[in-house]
C-alpha positions, -999 to +999 in steps of 0.1 A: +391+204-245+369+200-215+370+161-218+409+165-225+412+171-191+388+141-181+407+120-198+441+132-177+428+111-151+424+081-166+459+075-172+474+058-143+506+071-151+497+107-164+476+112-135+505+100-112+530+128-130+505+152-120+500+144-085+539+142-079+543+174-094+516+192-079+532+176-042+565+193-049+554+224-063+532+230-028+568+221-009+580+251-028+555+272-020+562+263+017+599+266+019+596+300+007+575+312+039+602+290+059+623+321+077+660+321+074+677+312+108+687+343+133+659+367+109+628+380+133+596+370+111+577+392+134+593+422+118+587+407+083+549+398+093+542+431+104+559+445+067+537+420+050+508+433+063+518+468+053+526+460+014+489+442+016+473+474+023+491+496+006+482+516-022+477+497-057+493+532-073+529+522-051+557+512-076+570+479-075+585+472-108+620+473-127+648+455-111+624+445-080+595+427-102+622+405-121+635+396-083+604+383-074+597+368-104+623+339-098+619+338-064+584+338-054+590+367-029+617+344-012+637+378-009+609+399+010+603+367+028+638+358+041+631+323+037+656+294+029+642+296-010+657+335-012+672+331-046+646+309-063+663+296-090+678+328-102+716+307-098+707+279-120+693+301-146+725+324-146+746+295-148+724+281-176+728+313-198+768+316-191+770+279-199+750+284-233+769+317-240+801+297-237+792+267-256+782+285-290+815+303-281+843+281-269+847+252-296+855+228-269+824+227-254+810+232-286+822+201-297+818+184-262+777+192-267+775+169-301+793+136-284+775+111-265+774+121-230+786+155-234+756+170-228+752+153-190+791+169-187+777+203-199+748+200-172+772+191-142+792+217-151+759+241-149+753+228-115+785+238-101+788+272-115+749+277-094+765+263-066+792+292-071+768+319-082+749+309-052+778+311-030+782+348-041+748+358-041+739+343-009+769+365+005+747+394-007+719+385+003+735+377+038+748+412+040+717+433+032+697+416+054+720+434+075+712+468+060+676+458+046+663+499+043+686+502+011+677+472-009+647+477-032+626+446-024+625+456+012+624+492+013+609+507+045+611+474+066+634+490+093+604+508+103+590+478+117+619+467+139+651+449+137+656+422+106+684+405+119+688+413+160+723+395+164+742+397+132+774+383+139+799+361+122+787+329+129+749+341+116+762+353+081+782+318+073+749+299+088+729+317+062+750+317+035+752+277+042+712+278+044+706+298+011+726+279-008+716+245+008+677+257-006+691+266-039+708+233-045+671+218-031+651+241-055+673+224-082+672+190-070+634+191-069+634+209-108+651+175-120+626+151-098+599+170-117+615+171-156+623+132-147+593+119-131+566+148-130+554+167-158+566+199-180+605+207-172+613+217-136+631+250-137+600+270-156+573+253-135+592+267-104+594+299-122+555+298-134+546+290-097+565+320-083+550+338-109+514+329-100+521+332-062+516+369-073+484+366-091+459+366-061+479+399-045+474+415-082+436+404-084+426+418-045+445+447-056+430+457-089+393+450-071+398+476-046+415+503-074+384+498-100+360+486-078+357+494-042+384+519-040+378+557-026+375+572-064+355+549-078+331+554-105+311+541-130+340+546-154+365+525-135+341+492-131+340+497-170+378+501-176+383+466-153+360+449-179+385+465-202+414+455-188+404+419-186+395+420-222+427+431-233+447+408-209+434+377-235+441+398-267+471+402-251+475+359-243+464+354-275+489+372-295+516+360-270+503+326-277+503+334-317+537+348-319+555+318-296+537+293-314+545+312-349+572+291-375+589+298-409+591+263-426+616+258-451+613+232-471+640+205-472+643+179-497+664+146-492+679+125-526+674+093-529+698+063-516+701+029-522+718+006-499+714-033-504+679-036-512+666-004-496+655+032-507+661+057-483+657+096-485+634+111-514+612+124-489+605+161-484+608+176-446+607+210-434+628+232-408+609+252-385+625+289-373+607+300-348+596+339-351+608+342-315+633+323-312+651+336-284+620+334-259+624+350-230+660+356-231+666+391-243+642+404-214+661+384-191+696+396-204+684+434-205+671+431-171+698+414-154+722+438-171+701+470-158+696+458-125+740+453-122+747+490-113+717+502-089+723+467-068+758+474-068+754+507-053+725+500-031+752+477-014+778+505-008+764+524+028+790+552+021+769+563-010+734+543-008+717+571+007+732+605-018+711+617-040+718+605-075+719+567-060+681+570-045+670+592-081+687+562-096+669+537-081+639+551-084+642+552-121+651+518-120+620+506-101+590+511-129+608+548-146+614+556-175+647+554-181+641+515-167+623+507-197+638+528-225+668+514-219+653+481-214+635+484-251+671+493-267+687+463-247+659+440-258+659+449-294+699+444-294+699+409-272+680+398-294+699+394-324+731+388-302+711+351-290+705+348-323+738+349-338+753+330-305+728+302-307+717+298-344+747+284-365+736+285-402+770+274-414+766+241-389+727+237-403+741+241-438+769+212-431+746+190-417+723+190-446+747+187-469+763+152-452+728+141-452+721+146-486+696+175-479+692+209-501+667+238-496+647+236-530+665+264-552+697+271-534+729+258-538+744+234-506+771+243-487+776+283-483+747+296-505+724+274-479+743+289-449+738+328-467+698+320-473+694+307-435+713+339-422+689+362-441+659+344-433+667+341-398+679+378-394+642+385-409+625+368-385+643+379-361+635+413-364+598+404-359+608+383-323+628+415-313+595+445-323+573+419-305+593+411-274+601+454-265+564+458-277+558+426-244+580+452-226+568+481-229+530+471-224+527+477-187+534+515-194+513+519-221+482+498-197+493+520-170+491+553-187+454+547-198+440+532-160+467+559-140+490+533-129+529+534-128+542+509-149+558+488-119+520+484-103+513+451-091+479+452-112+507+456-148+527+428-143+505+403-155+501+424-186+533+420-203+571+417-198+590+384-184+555+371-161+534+367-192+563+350-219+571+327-188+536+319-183+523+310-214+554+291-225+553+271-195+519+263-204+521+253-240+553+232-231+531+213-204+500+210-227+524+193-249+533+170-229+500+161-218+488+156-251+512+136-262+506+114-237+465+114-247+476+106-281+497+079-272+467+063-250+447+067-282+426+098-269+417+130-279+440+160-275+430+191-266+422+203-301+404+175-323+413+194-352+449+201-354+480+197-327+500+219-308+532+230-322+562+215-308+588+184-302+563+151-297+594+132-288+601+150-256+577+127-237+582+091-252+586+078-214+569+047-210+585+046-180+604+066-151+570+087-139+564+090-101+551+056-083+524+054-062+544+049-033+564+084-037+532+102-044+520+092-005+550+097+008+550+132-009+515+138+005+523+124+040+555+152+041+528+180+029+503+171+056+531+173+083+545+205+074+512+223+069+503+214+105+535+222+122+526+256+100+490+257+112+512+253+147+537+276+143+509+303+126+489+303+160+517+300+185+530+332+169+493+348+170+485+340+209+522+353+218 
Protein backbone atom coordinates (compact mmCIF):
# COMPACT_ATOMS: atom_id res chain seq x y z
CA UNK A 1 0.00 0.00 0.00
CA UNK A 2 2.81 2.18 1.20
CA UNK A 3 4.49 2.13 -2.36
CA UNK A 4 0.81 2.71 -3.81
CA UNK A 5 1.13 6.00 -2.67
CA UNK A 6 4.84 6.38 -4.07
CA UNK A 7 3.80 5.47 -7.16
CA UNK A 8 0.96 8.49 -7.04
CA UNK A 9 3.69 10.68 -7.82
CA UNK A 10 5.01 9.26 -10.61
CA UNK A 11 2.22 9.83 -12.78
CA UNK A 12 2.57 13.22 -14.33
CA UNK A 13 -0.95 13.40 -14.72
CA UNK A 14 -2.29 11.67 -11.42
CA UNK A 15 0.02 13.67 -9.57
CA UNK A 16 -1.28 16.88 -11.37
CA UNK A 17 -5.16 15.82 -10.38
CA UNK A 18 -3.89 15.78 -6.95
CA UNK A 19 -2.24 18.96 -6.76
CA UNK A 20 -5.29 20.88 -8.46
CA UNK A 21 -7.52 19.42 -6.16
CA UNK A 22 -5.64 19.78 -3.12
CA UNK A 23 -5.32 23.87 -4.41
CA UNK A 24 -9.09 24.18 -4.49
CA UNK A 25 -9.98 22.39 -1.55
CA UNK A 26 -7.55 24.89 0.55
CA UNK A 27 -9.68 27.95 -1.37
CA UNK A 28 -12.50 26.35 0.33
CA UNK A 29 -11.28 26.20 3.47
CA UNK A 30 -10.42 29.91 3.09
CA UNK A 31 -13.62 31.33 1.81
CA UNK A 32 -15.34 29.88 4.71
CA UNK A 33 -13.28 32.20 7.27
CA UNK A 34 -14.02 35.00 4.62
CA UNK A 35 -16.83 37.24 6.77
CA UNK A 36 -19.95 38.14 5.10
CA UNK A 37 -20.05 42.00 4.26
CA UNK A 38 -21.84 44.46 7.07
CA UNK A 39 -21.14 41.14 9.93
CA UNK A 40 -18.61 42.38 12.88
CA UNK A 41 -15.98 39.34 12.90
CA UNK A 42 -14.82 40.75 16.10
CA UNK A 43 -18.02 39.51 17.76
CA UNK A 44 -17.67 36.16 16.06
CA UNK A 45 -13.85 35.89 17.04
CA UNK A 46 -14.53 36.53 20.45
CA UNK A 47 -17.52 33.45 20.23
CA UNK A 48 -14.92 31.36 18.68
CA UNK A 49 -12.80 31.54 21.28
CA UNK A 50 -15.54 30.75 23.70
CA UNK A 51 -16.81 27.33 21.93
CA UNK A 52 -12.85 26.44 21.90
CA UNK A 53 -12.78 26.44 25.58
CA UNK A 54 -15.81 25.21 26.44
CA UNK A 55 -16.73 22.17 27.99
CA UNK A 56 -16.36 18.86 25.86
CA UNK A 57 -19.76 17.69 27.92
CA UNK A 58 -21.71 20.95 25.89
CA UNK A 59 -24.19 19.52 23.34
CA UNK A 60 -23.68 20.27 19.85
CA UNK A 61 -25.49 17.59 17.95
CA UNK A 62 -29.01 17.04 16.10
CA UNK A 63 -30.03 19.51 13.65
CA UNK A 64 -26.78 21.70 14.47
CA UNK A 65 -24.10 18.81 13.62
CA UNK A 66 -25.80 18.01 10.23
CA UNK A 67 -25.47 22.02 9.61
CA UNK A 68 -22.07 22.04 9.99
CA UNK A 69 -21.52 18.97 8.38
CA UNK A 70 -22.12 20.59 4.79
CA UNK A 71 -20.90 23.73 5.63
CA UNK A 72 -17.71 23.48 7.29
CA UNK A 73 -18.90 25.88 10.11
CA UNK A 74 -19.67 28.45 7.28
CA UNK A 75 -22.91 29.25 9.44
CA UNK A 76 -21.00 29.98 12.85
CA UNK A 77 -18.52 31.69 10.74
CA UNK A 78 -20.77 34.15 8.65
CA UNK A 79 -18.58 33.68 5.82
CA UNK A 80 -19.55 33.96 1.97
CA UNK A 81 -19.46 29.82 1.95
CA UNK A 82 -22.64 29.85 4.68
CA UNK A 83 -24.55 27.12 3.02
CA UNK A 84 -21.75 24.80 1.87
CA UNK A 85 -23.28 22.89 -0.52
CA UNK A 86 -26.36 22.03 1.44
CA UNK A 87 -28.48 23.81 -1.98
CA UNK A 88 -27.02 21.59 -4.53
CA UNK A 89 -27.47 18.55 -2.49
CA UNK A 90 -31.30 19.45 -1.85
CA UNK A 91 -31.75 20.06 -5.43
CA UNK A 92 -29.98 16.84 -6.22
CA UNK A 93 -32.35 14.70 -4.05
CA UNK A 94 -35.69 16.67 -5.32
CA UNK A 95 -34.35 16.12 -8.88
CA UNK A 96 -33.69 12.30 -8.25
CA UNK A 97 -37.11 12.01 -6.35
CA UNK A 98 -38.73 13.41 -9.41
CA UNK A 99 -37.01 11.52 -12.01
CA UNK A 100 -37.98 7.89 -10.70
CA UNK A 101 -41.37 9.71 -10.34
CA UNK A 102 -42.36 11.91 -13.22
CA UNK A 103 -41.96 9.63 -16.49
CA UNK A 104 -40.88 12.56 -18.43
CA UNK A 105 -37.79 12.97 -16.86
CA UNK A 106 -37.65 9.52 -16.46
CA UNK A 107 -37.47 9.05 -19.96
CA UNK A 108 -35.48 12.27 -20.60
CA UNK A 109 -32.52 10.49 -18.16
CA UNK A 110 -32.14 7.30 -20.86
CA UNK A 111 -31.66 9.70 -24.13
CA UNK A 112 -28.49 11.05 -25.19
CA UNK A 113 -27.94 14.31 -23.59
CA UNK A 114 -30.64 14.11 -21.14
CA UNK A 115 -28.73 13.56 -18.47
CA UNK A 116 -26.60 17.15 -19.02
CA UNK A 117 -30.57 18.59 -19.24
CA UNK A 118 -31.28 16.84 -15.79
CA UNK A 119 -28.04 18.51 -14.30
CA UNK A 120 -28.84 22.10 -15.51
CA UNK A 121 -32.00 21.74 -14.31
CA UNK A 122 -30.28 20.77 -10.76
CA UNK A 123 -28.28 23.81 -10.91
CA UNK A 124 -31.08 26.12 -11.15
CA UNK A 125 -33.29 24.71 -8.51
CA UNK A 126 -29.77 25.38 -6.04
CA UNK A 127 -29.68 28.61 -7.32
CA UNK A 128 -33.49 28.88 -6.08
CA UNK A 129 -33.01 26.88 -2.90
CA UNK A 130 -30.17 29.15 -2.30
CA UNK A 131 -32.15 32.21 -2.94
CA UNK A 132 -34.46 31.06 -0.11
CA UNK A 133 -32.15 29.87 2.24
CA UNK A 134 -29.82 32.70 1.99
CA UNK A 135 -33.08 34.89 2.88
CA UNK A 136 -32.87 32.88 6.15
CA UNK A 137 -29.83 32.97 6.78
CA UNK A 138 -29.87 36.88 6.07
CA UNK A 139 -32.56 37.22 8.56
CA UNK A 140 -31.17 35.36 11.64
CA UNK A 141 -28.08 36.90 11.44
CA UNK A 142 -30.31 39.53 12.47
CA UNK A 143 -31.68 37.63 15.50
CA UNK A 144 -28.56 35.26 15.92
CA UNK A 145 -29.46 34.31 20.04
CA UNK A 146 -32.33 31.97 18.60
CA UNK A 147 -30.71 29.93 15.91
CA UNK A 148 -29.06 26.77 17.22
CA UNK A 149 -25.56 27.10 15.57
CA UNK A 150 -25.10 30.36 17.25
CA UNK A 151 -26.66 30.26 20.47
CA UNK A 152 -25.24 32.61 23.11
CA UNK A 153 -23.35 34.90 20.47
CA UNK A 154 -25.30 38.15 21.50
CA UNK A 155 -23.39 38.03 24.55
CA UNK A 156 -20.43 39.04 22.79
CA UNK A 157 -21.79 42.15 21.00
CA UNK A 158 -23.74 43.03 18.02
CA UNK A 159 -23.58 40.45 14.81
CA UNK A 160 -24.79 42.72 12.34
CA UNK A 161 -24.50 46.61 13.70
CA UNK A 162 -26.41 48.24 10.68
CA UNK A 163 -28.98 45.82 9.47
CA UNK A 164 -30.85 47.65 6.94
CA UNK A 165 -32.35 46.88 3.60
CA UNK A 166 -29.64 47.36 1.39
CA UNK A 167 -27.36 44.89 3.82
CA UNK A 168 -29.92 41.88 3.58
CA UNK A 169 -30.17 42.00 -0.44
CA UNK A 170 -26.11 42.48 -0.39
CA UNK A 171 -25.90 39.28 1.52
CA UNK A 172 -28.41 37.41 0.06
CA UNK A 173 -26.47 38.31 -3.38
CA UNK A 174 -23.13 37.30 -1.53
CA UNK A 175 -24.41 33.79 -0.14
CA UNK A 176 -25.69 32.79 -3.11
CA UNK A 177 -22.77 34.14 -5.36
CA UNK A 178 -20.40 31.51 -2.86
CA UNK A 179 -22.87 28.77 -3.36
CA UNK A 180 -22.95 28.96 -7.15
CA UNK A 181 -18.79 29.20 -6.52
CA UNK A 182 -18.71 26.14 -4.17
CA UNK A 183 -20.49 24.40 -7.09
CA UNK A 184 -18.48 25.67 -9.84
CA UNK A 185 -15.27 24.58 -8.09
CA UNK A 186 -17.18 20.74 -7.29
CA UNK A 187 -17.27 20.42 -11.26
CA UNK A 188 -13.54 21.78 -11.82
CA UNK A 189 -12.58 19.07 -9.41
CA UNK A 190 -15.01 15.89 -10.81
CA UNK A 191 -13.61 17.18 -14.37
CA UNK A 192 -10.08 17.81 -13.91
CA UNK A 193 -9.11 16.85 -10.17
CA UNK A 194 -9.73 13.69 -8.52
CA UNK A 195 -12.85 11.86 -6.72
CA UNK A 196 -16.25 13.84 -7.51
CA UNK A 197 -16.48 17.41 -6.22
CA UNK A 198 -19.58 17.70 -4.12
CA UNK A 199 -18.45 14.78 -1.43
CA UNK A 200 -14.83 16.00 -1.29
CA UNK A 201 -16.24 19.48 -0.31
CA UNK A 202 -18.44 17.67 2.03
CA UNK A 203 -15.42 15.29 3.48
CA UNK A 204 -13.33 18.50 3.87
CA UNK A 205 -16.01 20.27 5.93
CA UNK A 206 -16.24 17.18 7.65
CA UNK A 207 -12.51 16.95 8.59
CA UNK A 208 -12.26 20.77 9.35
CA UNK A 209 -13.89 19.30 12.61
CA UNK A 210 -11.60 16.62 13.37
CA UNK A 211 -8.69 18.60 15.01
CA UNK A 212 -11.53 20.59 17.42
CA UNK A 213 -12.87 16.86 18.28
CA UNK A 214 -9.15 15.51 18.94
CA UNK A 215 -7.94 18.79 21.39
CA UNK A 216 -11.22 18.15 22.87
CA UNK A 217 -11.24 14.52 23.75
CA UNK A 218 -7.33 15.12 25.10
CA UNK A 219 -8.34 17.41 27.60
CA UNK A 220 -11.80 15.22 28.67
CA UNK A 221 -9.63 11.74 29.02
CA UNK A 222 -6.52 13.16 29.51
CA UNK A 223 -5.67 16.44 31.02
CA UNK A 224 -9.12 17.33 32.15
CA UNK A 225 -9.97 18.24 36.03
CA UNK A 226 -11.41 14.45 36.71
CA UNK A 227 -9.03 12.66 35.23
CA UNK A 228 -7.95 9.31 36.15
CA UNK A 229 -6.33 6.37 35.42
CA UNK A 230 -9.62 5.02 34.11
CA UNK A 231 -10.18 7.72 31.56
CA UNK A 232 -6.56 7.49 29.76
CA UNK A 233 -7.70 3.71 29.44
CA UNK A 234 -11.25 4.36 28.06
CA UNK A 235 -9.40 6.94 25.20
CA UNK A 236 -7.37 3.81 24.20
CA UNK A 237 -10.81 2.36 24.10
CA UNK A 238 -12.36 4.65 22.27
CA UNK A 239 -9.78 4.73 19.55
CA UNK A 240 -10.05 1.06 19.29
CA UNK A 241 -13.50 0.95 18.65
CA UNK A 242 -13.47 4.00 16.26
CA UNK A 243 -11.56 1.37 13.60
CA UNK A 244 -14.03 -1.57 14.44
CA UNK A 245 -16.29 0.90 13.89
CA UNK A 246 -14.38 2.05 10.10
CA UNK A 247 -14.09 -1.37 9.41
CA UNK A 248 -17.57 -2.48 9.54
CA UNK A 249 -18.57 0.78 7.80
CA UNK A 250 -16.09 -0.15 5.28
CA UNK A 251 -17.52 -3.96 5.09
CA UNK A 252 -21.07 -3.10 4.79
CA UNK A 253 -20.59 -0.13 1.92
CA UNK A 254 -18.31 -2.31 0.10
CA UNK A 255 -20.81 -5.41 0.71
CA UNK A 256 -22.75 -6.93 -2.75
CA UNK A 257 -25.36 -9.69 -3.62
CA UNK A 258 -24.38 -10.99 -7.12
CA UNK A 259 -26.81 -12.47 -9.09
CA UNK A 260 -25.93 -14.37 -11.69
CA UNK A 261 -26.94 -13.43 -15.23
CA UNK A 262 -26.54 -15.51 -18.12
CA UNK A 263 -26.67 -14.17 -21.86
CA UNK A 264 -27.78 -16.75 -25.10
CA UNK A 265 -25.93 -17.05 -27.71
CA UNK A 266 -26.13 -14.83 -31.15
CA UNK A 267 -24.98 -15.13 -34.34
CA UNK A 268 -24.75 -12.22 -36.66
CA UNK A 269 -22.68 -12.68 -40.00
CA UNK A 270 -19.77 -14.51 -38.96
CA UNK A 271 -19.81 -13.60 -35.29
CA UNK A 272 -20.89 -15.18 -31.86
CA UNK A 273 -21.92 -12.91 -29.43
CA UNK A 274 -23.46 -13.49 -25.81
CA UNK A 275 -23.02 -17.03 -24.06
CA UNK A 276 -21.12 -15.40 -21.50
CA UNK A 277 -22.17 -15.44 -17.89
CA UNK A 278 -22.12 -11.77 -15.87
CA UNK A 279 -23.40 -10.90 -12.62
CA UNK A 280 -25.52 -7.93 -11.12
CA UNK A 281 -24.27 -6.44 -7.99
CA UNK A 282 -27.12 -5.06 -5.24
CA UNK A 283 -25.42 -3.34 -2.97
CA UNK A 284 -26.41 -4.14 0.83
CA UNK A 285 -26.64 -0.44 1.31
CA UNK A 286 -27.79 0.78 -1.39
CA UNK A 287 -29.16 3.93 -0.37
CA UNK A 288 -25.86 5.30 1.19
CA UNK A 289 -26.15 8.06 3.09
CA UNK A 290 -29.54 9.14 2.00
CA UNK A 291 -32.00 8.00 4.61
CA UNK A 292 -29.86 9.87 7.29
CA UNK A 293 -29.89 12.73 5.24
CA UNK A 294 -33.71 12.62 4.48
CA UNK A 295 -34.60 11.89 8.32
CA UNK A 296 -32.44 14.75 9.32
CA UNK A 297 -33.49 17.28 7.02
CA UNK A 298 -37.08 16.27 7.78
CA UNK A 299 -36.49 16.62 11.78
CA UNK A 300 -34.59 19.73 11.58
CA UNK A 301 -38.09 21.42 9.28
CA UNK A 302 -40.16 22.27 12.40
CA UNK A 303 -37.61 23.55 15.23
CA UNK A 304 -35.83 25.94 12.34
CA UNK A 305 -39.17 27.04 11.47
CA UNK A 306 -40.01 28.11 14.76
CA UNK A 307 -36.67 29.33 15.87
CA UNK A 308 -37.39 31.92 13.03
CA UNK A 309 -40.77 33.11 14.54
CA UNK A 310 -39.57 36.02 17.49
CA UNK A 311 -43.22 36.00 18.72
CA UNK A 312 -42.80 32.33 20.00
CA UNK A 313 -38.86 31.53 19.78
CA UNK A 314 -38.42 32.22 23.27
CA UNK A 315 -41.83 30.10 25.05
CA UNK A 316 -41.21 27.26 26.59
CA UNK A 317 -42.18 24.31 24.53
CA UNK A 318 -40.02 25.97 21.43
CA UNK A 319 -36.62 26.08 23.71
CA UNK A 320 -37.62 22.24 25.37
CA UNK A 321 -38.05 21.56 21.64
CA UNK A 322 -34.99 22.54 20.58
CA UNK A 323 -33.20 21.21 23.05
CA UNK A 324 -34.39 17.77 22.22
CA UNK A 325 -33.59 18.37 18.88
CA UNK A 326 -29.84 19.24 19.53
CA UNK A 327 -28.34 15.58 20.68
CA UNK A 328 -32.07 14.35 22.85
CA UNK A 329 -33.66 11.76 22.75
CA UNK A 330 -36.52 12.30 20.96
CA UNK A 331 -33.84 13.60 18.12
CA UNK A 332 -32.65 10.28 17.59
CA UNK A 333 -35.70 7.97 18.22
CA UNK A 334 -37.38 9.63 15.77
CA UNK A 335 -34.37 9.79 13.63
CA UNK A 336 -33.94 5.68 13.95
CA UNK A 337 -37.87 5.30 12.79
CA UNK A 338 -37.31 7.86 9.91
CA UNK A 339 -34.14 6.05 8.85
CA UNK A 340 -35.48 2.60 8.99
CA UNK A 341 -38.57 3.95 6.84
CA UNK A 342 -36.36 6.22 4.20
CA UNK A 343 -34.79 3.55 3.61
CA UNK A 344 -37.00 1.44 1.74
CA UNK A 345 -38.81 4.55 0.30
CA UNK A 346 -35.11 5.25 -1.82
CA UNK A 347 -35.24 1.96 -2.49
CA UNK A 348 -38.54 1.58 -4.17
CA UNK A 349 -38.05 5.33 -5.76
CA UNK A 350 -34.64 4.44 -7.23
CA UNK A 351 -34.51 0.64 -7.84
CA UNK A 352 -36.88 -0.35 -10.74
CA UNK A 353 -36.92 -4.16 -10.96
CA UNK A 354 -39.63 -4.16 -13.60
CA UNK A 355 -37.06 -1.65 -15.92
CA UNK A 356 -33.98 -4.26 -14.80
CA UNK A 357 -36.23 -7.18 -15.76
CA UNK A 358 -37.02 -5.40 -19.35
CA UNK A 359 -33.73 -4.64 -20.03
CA UNK A 360 -32.51 -8.22 -19.65
CA UNK A 361 -34.93 -9.61 -21.41
CA UNK A 362 -34.20 -7.23 -24.83
CA UNK A 363 -30.78 -8.31 -24.35
CA UNK A 364 -31.28 -11.74 -24.23
CA UNK A 365 -30.37 -12.10 -20.49
CA UNK A 366 -32.25 -14.47 -17.77
CA UNK A 367 -31.29 -14.98 -14.01
CA UNK A 368 -30.47 -18.79 -14.02
CA UNK A 369 -33.87 -20.53 -12.76
CA UNK A 370 -36.40 -17.78 -13.15
CA UNK A 371 -38.56 -17.07 -15.78
CA UNK A 372 -37.88 -13.38 -17.92
CA UNK A 373 -40.12 -10.78 -17.85
CA UNK A 374 -42.30 -10.50 -14.49
CA UNK A 375 -41.04 -13.58 -12.53
CA UNK A 376 -37.41 -11.74 -13.00
CA UNK A 377 -39.00 -8.43 -11.88
CA UNK A 378 -40.83 -10.47 -8.60
CA UNK A 379 -37.30 -12.33 -7.71
CA UNK A 380 -35.28 -8.76 -7.87
CA UNK A 381 -38.06 -7.15 -5.64
CA UNK A 382 -37.69 -9.77 -2.94
CA UNK A 383 -34.05 -9.91 -3.12
CA UNK A 384 -33.75 -6.30 -2.95
CA UNK A 385 -36.33 -5.77 -0.15
CA UNK A 386 -34.00 -8.48 1.72
CA UNK A 387 -31.10 -6.64 1.50
CA UNK A 388 -32.50 -3.80 2.20
CA UNK A 389 -33.59 -4.59 5.44
CA UNK A 390 -29.87 -5.29 6.33
CA UNK A 391 -28.82 -1.35 4.79
CA UNK A 392 -31.68 0.02 6.93
CA UNK A 393 -30.65 -2.17 10.73
CA UNK A 394 -27.13 -1.07 9.81
CA UNK A 395 -27.61 2.61 8.89
CA UNK A 396 -30.09 3.48 12.49
CA UNK A 397 -27.42 1.12 14.18
CA UNK A 398 -24.55 4.15 12.33
CA UNK A 399 -27.24 6.47 14.03
CA UNK A 400 -27.60 5.59 17.03
CA UNK A 401 -23.84 4.92 17.89
CA UNK A 402 -22.90 8.27 19.35
CA UNK A 403 -25.46 7.60 22.15
CA UNK A 404 -24.60 4.42 22.85
CA UNK A 405 -20.40 5.76 22.84
CA UNK A 406 -21.63 8.54 24.86
CA UNK A 407 -23.49 6.73 27.47
CA UNK A 408 -20.37 4.48 28.36
CA UNK A 409 -17.56 7.73 28.45
CA UNK A 410 -20.56 10.29 30.02
CA UNK A 411 -20.93 12.20 27.00
CA UNK A 412 -24.25 13.54 25.37
CA UNK A 413 -24.75 12.23 22.25
CA UNK A 414 -24.26 15.65 20.26
CA UNK A 415 -20.52 15.94 21.86
CA UNK A 416 -18.03 17.08 19.55
CA UNK A 417 -15.82 13.95 20.69
CA UNK A 418 -19.21 11.43 19.14
CA UNK A 419 -19.43 12.68 15.89
CA UNK A 420 -16.73 11.06 14.38
CA UNK A 421 -18.21 7.85 15.80
CA UNK A 422 -21.14 7.32 13.64
CA UNK A 423 -24.04 9.04 11.91
CA UNK A 424 -23.68 11.17 8.44
CA UNK A 425 -19.58 12.23 9.29
CA UNK A 426 -18.44 8.68 9.20
CA UNK A 427 -20.75 7.18 5.92
CA UNK A 428 -19.55 10.47 4.15
CA UNK A 429 -16.10 9.91 5.06
CA UNK A 430 -15.38 6.57 4.23
CA UNK A 431 -17.38 6.67 1.05
CA UNK A 432 -15.62 9.54 -0.09
CA UNK A 433 -12.57 7.69 0.46
CA UNK A 434 -13.18 4.38 -1.23
CA UNK A 435 -14.57 6.38 -4.28
CA UNK A 436 -11.13 8.36 -4.45
CA UNK A 437 -9.06 5.19 -3.84
CA UNK A 438 -10.78 3.96 -6.79
CA UNK A 439 -9.98 6.31 -8.79
CA UNK A 440 -6.47 6.38 -7.92
CA UNK A 441 -6.12 2.89 -8.50
CA UNK A 442 -7.42 2.70 -11.59
CA UNK A 443 -5.24 5.03 -12.76
CA UNK A 444 -2.04 2.73 -11.19
CA UNK A 445 -3.46 -0.06 -13.02
CA UNK A 446 -3.76 1.65 -16.08
CA UNK A 447 0.09 2.79 -15.74
CA UNK A 448 0.86 -0.84 -15.20
CA UNK A 449 1.48 -0.51 -11.30
CA UNK A 450 0.43 -1.89 -8.33
CA UNK A 451 -2.88 -1.00 -6.64
CA UNK A 452 -3.26 -0.60 -3.24
CA UNK A 453 -4.04 -4.27 -2.54
CA UNK A 454 -1.80 -6.79 -4.67
CA UNK A 455 -4.12 -9.35 -4.01
CA UNK A 456 -7.60 -8.37 -4.97
CA UNK A 457 -9.26 -4.78 -6.11
CA UNK A 458 -11.57 -2.45 -4.64
CA UNK A 459 -15.12 -2.88 -5.40
CA UNK A 460 -16.55 -0.52 -7.69
CA UNK A 461 -17.11 1.09 -11.35
CA UNK A 462 -13.33 0.92 -13.18
CA UNK A 463 -14.77 2.91 -15.95
CA UNK A 464 -15.45 6.13 -14.06
CA UNK A 465 -11.85 7.21 -14.67
CA UNK A 466 -10.94 6.22 -18.35
CA UNK A 467 -9.64 10.01 -18.84
CA UNK A 468 -6.64 9.94 -20.80
CA UNK A 469 -7.14 13.33 -20.96
CA UNK A 470 -9.02 16.55 -19.40
CA UNK A 471 -6.79 16.46 -15.86
CA UNK A 472 -5.49 19.90 -14.58
CA UNK A 473 -2.26 21.35 -16.63
CA UNK A 474 0.64 22.50 -15.23
CA UNK A 475 -0.10 25.90 -15.97
CA UNK A 476 -3.57 25.96 -13.79
CA UNK A 477 -1.92 24.21 -10.96
CA UNK A 478 0.61 27.50 -10.51
CA UNK A 479 -1.79 29.69 -11.11
CA UNK A 480 -3.90 27.88 -8.46
CA UNK A 481 -0.89 28.06 -6.05
CA UNK A 482 -0.02 31.67 -6.95
CA UNK A 483 -3.97 32.63 -5.91
CA UNK A 484 -3.30 30.43 -2.50
CA UNK A 485 -0.15 32.30 -1.64
CA UNK A 486 -1.90 35.71 -2.13
CA UNK A 487 -4.78 35.08 -0.10
CA UNK A 488 -3.03 33.52 2.77
CA UNK A 489 -0.83 36.65 3.11
CA UNK A 490 -3.51 39.20 2.76
CA UNK A 491 -4.91 36.66 5.74
CA UNK A 492 -1.67 36.60 7.64
CA UNK A 493 -2.45 40.66 6.97
CA UNK A 494 -5.69 40.97 7.92
CA UNK A 495 -5.03 38.31 11.11
CA UNK A 496 -2.46 40.87 12.64
CA UNK A 497 -4.11 44.14 11.64
CA UNK A 498 -7.08 42.87 13.58
CA UNK A 499 -4.70 41.66 16.61
CA UNK A 500 -2.65 45.10 17.12
CA UNK A 501 -6.21 47.11 16.78
Amino acid sequence: MISAFVNTWKIPELRDRILFTLALIIIIRLGVHITLPGVDASVIRAYMDHLQAQDPKSPTGGITALLQVFSGGGLQQAGIFALGIMPYISASIMVQLMTAVVPKLSRLAREDGGRQKINQYTRYITMGIALVQGFFVAKSLTNPGNIPYLSGIEKFGRLVPDPSVSWMALTVLTIVAGTVLLLWIADQITERGIGNGASIIITVNIIAALPGALIQAWKFFVTGDDVNKFSSIMMVVMVAMLLVVIAGTIAVTQAQRKITVQYAKRVVGRKQFGGQTQYLPLKVNYSGVMPIIFASAVLSIVPITLGLIPSIASQPWVVKLNSQMQGGTAYYVLGGIGIFLFSYFWVAMMFQPSQIAEDLKRNGGYIPGVRPGKPTADFLDFTMTRLTFAGAIFLTVLFMLPVLTGKIVDLPPGSMILQFFGGTSLLIMVGVVLDVMRQVETQLLQKHYDGFLRKGKLKGRYDRLNQGSGGASRTAVVYLMVVIAILIVLGITAFIYNRVH
